[in-house]
Every structure is written in structure tokens, then in C-alpha cells.
N, C-alpha and C positions, 0 to 999 in steps of 0.2 A: 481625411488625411491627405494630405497634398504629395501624389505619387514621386516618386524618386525614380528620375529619368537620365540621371548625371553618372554617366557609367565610368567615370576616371572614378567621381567621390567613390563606388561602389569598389573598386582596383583599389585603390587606397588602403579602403578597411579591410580588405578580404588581405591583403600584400601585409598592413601592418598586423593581422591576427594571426597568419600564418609563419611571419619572421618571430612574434612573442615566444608562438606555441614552442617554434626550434630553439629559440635560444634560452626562454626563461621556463617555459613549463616543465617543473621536477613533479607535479601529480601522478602519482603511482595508482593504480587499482589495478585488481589481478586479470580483468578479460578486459585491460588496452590492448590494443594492438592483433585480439582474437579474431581468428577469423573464419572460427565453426560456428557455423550460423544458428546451431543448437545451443552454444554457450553464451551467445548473444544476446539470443532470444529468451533463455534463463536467467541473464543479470537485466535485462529490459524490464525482463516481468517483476521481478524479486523490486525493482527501485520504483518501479511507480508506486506512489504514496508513501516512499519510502527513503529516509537518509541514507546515503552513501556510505556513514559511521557505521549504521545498523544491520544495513544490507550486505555488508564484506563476508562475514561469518556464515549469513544466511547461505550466499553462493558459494562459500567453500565447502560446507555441507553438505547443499545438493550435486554440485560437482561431483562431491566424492562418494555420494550415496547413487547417486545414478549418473554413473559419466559419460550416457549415448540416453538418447531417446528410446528406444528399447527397453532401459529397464524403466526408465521415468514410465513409461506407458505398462508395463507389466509388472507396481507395485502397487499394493492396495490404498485405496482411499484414505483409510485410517493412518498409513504408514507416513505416506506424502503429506496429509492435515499437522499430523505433531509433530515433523521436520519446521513445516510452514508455522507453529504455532509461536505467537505474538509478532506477527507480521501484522496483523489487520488486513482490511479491504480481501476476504476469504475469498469472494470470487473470483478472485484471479487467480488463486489459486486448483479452483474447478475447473476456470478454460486452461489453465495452465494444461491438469490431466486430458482433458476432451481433447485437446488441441494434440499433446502428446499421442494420445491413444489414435488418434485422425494418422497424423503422419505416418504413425509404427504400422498399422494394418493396411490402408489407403494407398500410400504411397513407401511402404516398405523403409521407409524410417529414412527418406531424401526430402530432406528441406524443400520446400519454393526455393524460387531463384531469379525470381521479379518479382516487381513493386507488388504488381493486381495480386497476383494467388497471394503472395504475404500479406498483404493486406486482407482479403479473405477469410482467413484465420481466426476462430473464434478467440475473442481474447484481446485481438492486435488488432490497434488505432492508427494513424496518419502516421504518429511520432513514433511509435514504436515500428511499425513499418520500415519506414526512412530509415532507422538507425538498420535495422540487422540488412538492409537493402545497401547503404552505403558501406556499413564496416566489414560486411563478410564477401559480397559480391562488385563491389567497388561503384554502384548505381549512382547517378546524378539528384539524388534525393536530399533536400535540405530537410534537416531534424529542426522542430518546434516545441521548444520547452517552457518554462521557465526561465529555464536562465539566457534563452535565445532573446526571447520577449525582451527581455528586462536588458542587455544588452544593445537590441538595435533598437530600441526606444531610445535609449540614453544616447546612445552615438547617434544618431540621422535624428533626436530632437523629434520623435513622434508624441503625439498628445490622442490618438485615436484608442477608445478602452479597448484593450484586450480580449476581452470575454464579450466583447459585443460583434457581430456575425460581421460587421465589415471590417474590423480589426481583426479579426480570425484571419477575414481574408488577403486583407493587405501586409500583414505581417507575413503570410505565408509565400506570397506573391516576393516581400523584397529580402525572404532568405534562402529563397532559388535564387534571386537575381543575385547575393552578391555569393553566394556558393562557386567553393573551387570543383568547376563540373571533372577537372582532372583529376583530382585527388578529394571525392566528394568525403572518406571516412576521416581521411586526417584531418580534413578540414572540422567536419563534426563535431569530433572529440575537442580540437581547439575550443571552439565556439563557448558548448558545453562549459569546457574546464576554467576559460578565461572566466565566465560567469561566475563561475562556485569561488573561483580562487581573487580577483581584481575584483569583476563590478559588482560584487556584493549587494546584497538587500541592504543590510544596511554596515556601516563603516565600511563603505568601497574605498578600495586604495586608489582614490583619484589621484594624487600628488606625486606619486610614483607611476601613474597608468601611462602607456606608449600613448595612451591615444589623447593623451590631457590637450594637445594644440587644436585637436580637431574635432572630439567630444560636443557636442553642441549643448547637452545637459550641464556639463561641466564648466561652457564658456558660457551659458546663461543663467550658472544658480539652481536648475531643476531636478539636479540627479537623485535626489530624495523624493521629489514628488514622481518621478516616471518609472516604471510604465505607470499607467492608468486603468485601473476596474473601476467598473460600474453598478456592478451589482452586490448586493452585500449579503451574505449568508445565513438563511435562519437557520435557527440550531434549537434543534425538537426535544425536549426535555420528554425524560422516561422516568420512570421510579421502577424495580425492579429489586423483588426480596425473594430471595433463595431460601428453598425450604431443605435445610442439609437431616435429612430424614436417617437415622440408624436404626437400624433390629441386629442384634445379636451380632455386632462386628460388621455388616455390611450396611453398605448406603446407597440409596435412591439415585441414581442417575438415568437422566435422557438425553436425544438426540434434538437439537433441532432441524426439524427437514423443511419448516415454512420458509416461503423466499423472504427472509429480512435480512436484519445484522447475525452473524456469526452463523450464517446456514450450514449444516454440516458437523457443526463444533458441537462438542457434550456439556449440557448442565446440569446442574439439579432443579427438581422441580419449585416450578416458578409463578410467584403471583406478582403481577403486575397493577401495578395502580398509575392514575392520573394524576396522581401528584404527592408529594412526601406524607406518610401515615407515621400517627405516633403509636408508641409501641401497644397502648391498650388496645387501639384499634385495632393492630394491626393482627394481634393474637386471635381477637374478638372473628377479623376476616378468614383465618388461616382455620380457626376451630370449626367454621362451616362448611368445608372441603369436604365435599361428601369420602372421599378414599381416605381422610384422616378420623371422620366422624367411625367409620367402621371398626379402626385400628385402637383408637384411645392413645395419646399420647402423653405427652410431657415436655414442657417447654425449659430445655437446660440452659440455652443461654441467647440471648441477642448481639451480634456484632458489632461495632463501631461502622459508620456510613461508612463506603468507598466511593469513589467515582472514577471515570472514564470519560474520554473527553474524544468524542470521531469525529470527522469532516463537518456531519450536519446536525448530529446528535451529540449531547449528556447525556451516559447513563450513570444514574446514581441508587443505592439501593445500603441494604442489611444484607447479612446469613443468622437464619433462626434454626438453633438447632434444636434441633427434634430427640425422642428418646421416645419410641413408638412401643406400645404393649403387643401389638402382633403385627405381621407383615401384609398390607393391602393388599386385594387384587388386582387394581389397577387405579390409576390417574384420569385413566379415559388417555393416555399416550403409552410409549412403548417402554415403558420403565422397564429400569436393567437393577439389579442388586449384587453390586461389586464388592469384595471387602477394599479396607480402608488403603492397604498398602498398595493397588492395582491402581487408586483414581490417577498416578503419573505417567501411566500407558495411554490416558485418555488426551484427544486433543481439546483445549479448552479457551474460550475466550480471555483477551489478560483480565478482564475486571474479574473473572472469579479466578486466577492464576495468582489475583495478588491475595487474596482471602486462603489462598493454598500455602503458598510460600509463609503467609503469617503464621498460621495453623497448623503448619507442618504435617500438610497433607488430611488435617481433618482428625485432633485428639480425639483418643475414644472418651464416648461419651456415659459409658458403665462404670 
């Protein structure tokens, strides 16, 4: 990428995105303009992997369920998981607590107040950084998005990928450079907002855009094609079948504790295959369970497929419901026996959240 050395061009774009934000930006969200670095650092976390539609409700909630750090760090695991439930990407919701729990003991529940210790922060990356660095503490830190990326590609006419380590860097290198080091948050937030709201992924409002005269995407045709990745996403196919096991009003549930997808979240117990089983088999699989061999069961019903669609994975799967003649010892895990009306206490991954909401929490099966 051919460095950007033209510090007027750089004035230009920083002068016209700061004149847009004052005159045209009507984007509302509830923590603009905050500047408790706790509620900062709680809409950061809530939005990464996360739409701004989806994410609104989520930080009104925690807002209101824990309005200091303090109690974020002094409520249980369980409580903060099914607040957080169908968020996805659950690990950030675990440094969320650790991070909390760090400040509340550690440092008496005082934020950082520079780049480095924020930055330090289990949990918190570059971009997350920068923003609670710029918006709460006024720091010279330019924020690296999405929607930054995709911006100054379009306007400065860059073609260098994104996701490739000299693109990292020179992207990040020319959103310090054209950063208001005066008013690094307001500036931010503009950046941010002109992205989501003008230069769009796709149907940008180029013909209305401030910057249609000096756009280089725009006065060469390319604004569809930029920015540029290079790398293209495998995505690991899972098969996964719920075994919704009943005795006597109560149901089988556990924890998962392995580091994977949904660490932390409650399922029922689960057989995983290599790839999609038809149902003789798959009865044929679940009957050799040694903790069901013991029990004797009954097979009441098979689900319709659902699936799930994450970053790098589909999961796709069944709920087989069970109807067990006595109650096992164990799985060989930490099996819990709930009754039926308690599984909405639990927090749960959405692929079996939408098998809940279908089933109305799991009909009895007597």
C-alpha cells in the first residue's frame, strides 16, 4: 500500500467527517457521549460480534442490573451467563466477570486511565482499548473497526487486504494519522457512525455522501469492491443430538466446562457425530450409552433438524426425547435433575434456546 504522506488530503477528511458528524449525525445510542469508563467498557464488550440493533437491550439490562462494577464483580456466574444469554462469543462474557472481578478487588473498582493498563485487561484488544481510552479519558487513540477499515479504504482508494498483517498495520498507522488528536472520542464516534450510517457494506449512500468529490472509491468505480480480504473462512460443520432425558417430571441437564463453543452454558446430554445420522442409527448409537443401558428407556419422540450458524462453525443437530424407566447414576459428567418448569433459570446456548421456545420449555413427556 503506497503510504499516505499528504497531510492537507489527511485535514480534509478528518475537517469533512467532523463538519458531517456536527451537522448531519442524528445517530442515537444510549452510552454516546459517556464518559464512565465502566459503561464504556460494557457497551465495547456487549457489541463486539455483536449488532448495535441487538446489543441496545442487552446494555440496558446490564446497566441496570449492575450499574458500577462492584456489583458486576459480586454477582454469580450463573446470574451474569442468562442476562448475557444469546449473545454468543460466551467468552467475553467470562473476561467480562474476571476483568470485573480484577478491578473490584485489585484496584478497588478504578478503572485504568491509560492506553497500556487498559489495554492489559483480560478481554480487551487494540480497538477496544482505544475506544474506552478515547471516550472516557480524552486519549490520542484512533479506534480500528470495521467500519473504519471499510471507510478509509474507500476514501484514500486503498487496495492492501485488511486481515493481512501489513494491512493491519498500515491501516492502523493512517487512522492515527488522520485522527483529531484534540478531540480523539468525538472524532471516534463520528468515524464509527459515518461507517454504519453513509459508507455502508453495501447500498452506501454515495450520491448523497460529503465526500462523493474526493472519494477515490467513488471517482474510480471501486466502492463495492473495497476494502479487501484475503483470507476466506472455513466453517467446521458439527452434528450434535440432544438427548432430552425425563424420569418422573425431571430432566437431565449439564454444564459444559470444556474450553469450546458455549463454555459455561447448560445442555442436555449430548452425542456428537461426524456428520448427519439417520434416525435408525441414530437410536441404534444412543441405545449403547452405557448410563442409558442401565436405565432402560423409551424413545417418545425425535425433533425436526435445527441449526446454528457461528463465525467459524454450523451446528446442526435433533432433541431425542427420552422417557427413562429409572434414573441413572451418572453420564460419566456432572448431570443435574431439574424439573421441567426450572430449565428457564438455566443459561443456554440459542441452538437449544430455539428447541425451548418451540417446546415450551420441554412438554411432559408422561
Amino acid at each position: 500500500m503506497k503510504k499516505n504522506n499528504h497531510i492537507s488530503e489527511n485535514k480534509i477528511f478528518q475537517k469533512g467527517l467532523l463538519d458531517w458528524n456536527k451537522r448531519y449525525n442524528v445517530r442515537q445510542m444510549p452510552w454516546k457521549g459517556e464518559k464512565d469508563p465502566y459503561k464504556i467498557w460494557l457497551s465495547e464488550i456487549i457489541l463486539q460480534q455483536t449488532r448495535v440493533e441487538q446489543g441496545l437491550s442487552y446494555y440496558s439490562n446490564f446497566v441496570t442490573a449492575f450499574p458500577d462494577i462492584h456489583k458486576l464483580a459480586g454477582a454469580s456466574d450463573e446470574k451474569v451467563f442468562k442476562l448475557w444469554e444469546g449473545l454468543g462469543y460466551y467468552s467475553r462474557c467470562r473476561n467480562l466477570l474476571f476483568t470485573a472481578r480484577y478491578i473490584s478487588a485489585e484496584r478497588k473498582g478504578k478503572f485504568p486511565d491509560t492506553y497500556d493498563d487498559i489495554r492489559s485487561l483480560k478481554g480487551i484488544g487494540p480497538y477496544t482499548a482505544a475506544a474506552i481510552s478515547s471516550f472516557a479519558f480524552n486519549l490520542p487513540y484512533a479506534v480500528v473497526d470495521g467500519n473504519v477499515y471499510r471507510v478509509l479504504a474507500r476514501y484514500f482508494g486503498l487496495s492492501t487486504p485488511t486481515d493481512s498483517n501489513a494491512g493491519k498495520k498500515a491501516f492502523n498507522e493512517l487512522a492515527n494519522a488522520v485522527l483529531d488528536k484534540k478531540n480523539p472520542g468525538i472524532y471516534n464516534q463520528a468515524i464509527m457512525d459515518f461507517g454504519a450510517v453513509v459508507c455502508k457494506p453495501a447500498a452506501p449512500l454515495c450520491v448523497s455522501c460529503v465526500f462523493r468529490k474526493t472519494c477515490l472509491a467513488f471517482n474510480t468505480g471501486r466502492v463495492l469492491q473495497l476494502p479487501v480480504k484475503e483470507k476466506k473462512t472455513s466453517i467446521r460443520k458439527r452434528w450434535m443430538y440432544y438427548l432430552v432425558a425425563e424420569y418422573r417430571g425431571q430432566v437431565a441437564i449439564q454444564q459444559r466446562t470444556q474450553k469450546d463453543i458455549w463454555q459455561g452454558l447448560f445442555e442436555f446430554p449430548l452425542v456428537e457425530t461426524g456428520a448427519a445420522t439417520e434416525r435408525d442409527d441414530l437410536i441404534s448409537l444412543i441405545s449403547s450409552l452405557p448410563w442409558l443401558r442401565q436405565t432402560g428407556f423409551e424413545v417418545y419422540s425425535v425433533s425436526a433438524l435445527y441449526k446454528q450458524q457461528l463465525s467459524h462453525q454450523l451446528i446442526a443437530g435433533q432433541f431425542v426425547h427420552l422417557k427413562l424407566k429409572k434414573k441413572p447414576i451418572s453420564n460419566g459428567t456432572l448431570m443435574q435433575w431439574v424439573k421441567k418448569d426450572e430449565l428457564k433459570k438455566f443459561a443456554w446456548p440459542r441452538f437449544i434456546n430455539q428447541y425451548l421456545e418451540n417446546n415450551g420449555a420441554v412438554q411432559s413427556l408422561i
